[in-house]
Each structure stands twice: as C-alpha cells, then as structure tokens.
N, C-alpha and C positions, 0 to 999 in steps of 0.2 A: 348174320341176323339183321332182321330189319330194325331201323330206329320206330316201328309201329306196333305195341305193346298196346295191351288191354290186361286190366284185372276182373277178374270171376271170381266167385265162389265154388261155382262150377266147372265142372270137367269131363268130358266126355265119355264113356270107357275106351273108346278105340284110341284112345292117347294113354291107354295103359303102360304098354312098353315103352313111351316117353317116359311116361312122367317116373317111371320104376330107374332108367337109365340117367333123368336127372336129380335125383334122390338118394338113389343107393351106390352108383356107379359115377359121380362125378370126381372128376378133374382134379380139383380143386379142395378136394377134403383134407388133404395133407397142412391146406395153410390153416386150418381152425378146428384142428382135431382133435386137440387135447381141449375145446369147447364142447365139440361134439359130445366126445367120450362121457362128460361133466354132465352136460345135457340128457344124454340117453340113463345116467346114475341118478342122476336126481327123479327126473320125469319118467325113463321108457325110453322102447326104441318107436320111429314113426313105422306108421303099418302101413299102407295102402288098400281101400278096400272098397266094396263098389256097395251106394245107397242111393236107392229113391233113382235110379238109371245114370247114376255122376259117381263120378271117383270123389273121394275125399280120403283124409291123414287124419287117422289117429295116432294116439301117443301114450304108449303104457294104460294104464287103469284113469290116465288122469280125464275128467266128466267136461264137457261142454266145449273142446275144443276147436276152434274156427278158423278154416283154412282160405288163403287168398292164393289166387293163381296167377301167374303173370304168363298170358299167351302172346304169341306172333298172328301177322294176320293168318297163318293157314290153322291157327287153330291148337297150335304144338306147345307144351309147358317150356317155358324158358326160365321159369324163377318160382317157386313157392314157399311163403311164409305159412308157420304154423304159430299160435297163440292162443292165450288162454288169458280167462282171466280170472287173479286172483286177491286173495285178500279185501275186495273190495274197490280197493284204490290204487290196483296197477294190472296192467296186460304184462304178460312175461311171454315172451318171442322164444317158443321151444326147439324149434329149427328152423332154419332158412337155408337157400340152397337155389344158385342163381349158375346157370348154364356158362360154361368158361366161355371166355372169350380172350381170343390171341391178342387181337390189338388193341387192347385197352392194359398199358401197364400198369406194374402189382403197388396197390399202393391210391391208383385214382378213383372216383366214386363210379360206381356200375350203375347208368342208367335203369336196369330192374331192380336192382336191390334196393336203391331211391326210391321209384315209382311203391314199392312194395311197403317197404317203410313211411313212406306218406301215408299211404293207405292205413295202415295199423296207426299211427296217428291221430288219421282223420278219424278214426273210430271212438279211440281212446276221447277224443276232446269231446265227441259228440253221447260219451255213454256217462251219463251222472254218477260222480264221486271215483271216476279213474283219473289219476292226478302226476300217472309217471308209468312209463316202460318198461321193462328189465331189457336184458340184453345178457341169457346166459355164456352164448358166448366170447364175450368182453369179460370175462372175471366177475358176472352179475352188474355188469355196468347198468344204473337206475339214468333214465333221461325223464326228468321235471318237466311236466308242463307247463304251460302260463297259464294261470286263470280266467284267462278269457274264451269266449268257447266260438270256433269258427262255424 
C-alpha cells in the first residue's frame, strides 16, 4: 500500500467489493474481536449499502451515523471508521477496520487508523459540547478532550 491516503465521506460503488472484503472479511478481526462482538451487541451489525450514488455504513437501528473512508490513490478503501454521536458530549467510534498490513508489526500505530482517528477528532473538537471519544473496542475506553477547540 502506498504511504498516499485520503479521507472521504464518500465512496464510490464500484468499490463495493472492496470495501465489503475490508469490513467483513478482514485479516485482522481475530486481534479485537471480542470488541467487535461487544460492539455489534450494543450497537448492531455494520451494513453496507448504497445512497445518493456512494456507499455508506450503517449500524443496527442506531440514527445519524457518519462514516469516514480512508482511500489509496486508486481510489480503493483501506481503512473505515464508523461513529456516532451520542449523549451530546461524546462521538462513540462503532467500528473501525483498517486493511492488514505484513510489515508493520502487531503492536506499532497503523498510519490509517491514525490518519482516521485524527479525523474523528478533528470533528469531535470542532462540533459544540462534544468533550470525549469512546472507543468501544478498548473496553468503552473514553478519550477527553482539551478545551480548546482547533
């Protein structure tokens, strides 16, 4: 994979079977899956489903969900965060799901999964009276923001 990542909203459909293959068929579900599990119990499972000519993720019955896409330059999903947000004063991160990669060993930060979590961030500082994260798959791990707003 290239080090040239972009975040969307947007998705094309002819990246359906990507994005189906890094969603539902990755790699990697075994190292956070008793998150997953936890995730899909609380929330729902993620759909995939096509609006307005773009793929987007839903998630169980839960309303206003917003998906970020992490592409390559050909245009291919290599990482997607789902989120929501609730109670007023937190986004909760419903699924993530970032494309394996061999040579990065188990344990160092994944450039998309970064780039992706920034993003949910930058959103979070920039939407009035969201004040913290969740992280259902960390054990509902909460990340605090700082009061300053970038």
């Amino acid at each position: 994979m290239s080090s040239a990542i972009w975040i969307t909203s947007k998705l094309p459909p002819s990246q359906r079977e990507a994005l189906e293959q890094l969603v539902f068929f990755n790699a990697n579900q075994h190292r956070v899956r008793l998150g997953i599990e936890q995730s899909i119990r609380t929330y729902g499972a993620p759909e995939i489903y096509e609006h307005e000519g773009g793929l987007r993720v839903r998630v169980g019955i839960v309303k206003d969900v917003q998906t970020l896409f992490a592409v390559n330059e050909l245009g291919r999903p290599v990482g997607v965060a789902v989120f929501v947000r609730q109670e007023q004063a937190r986004f909760v991160v419903l699924h993530v799901v970032v494309e394996p990669r061999a040579d990065l060993p188990v344990g160092l930060g994944h450039p998309v999964l970064l780039r992706l979590m920034h993003e949910i961030r930058r959103a979070a500082r920039i939407t009035r009276g969201v004040d913290c994260i969740e992280l259902p798959y960390k054990g509902a791990h909460a990340v605090r923001l700082q009061n300053s707003r970038v």
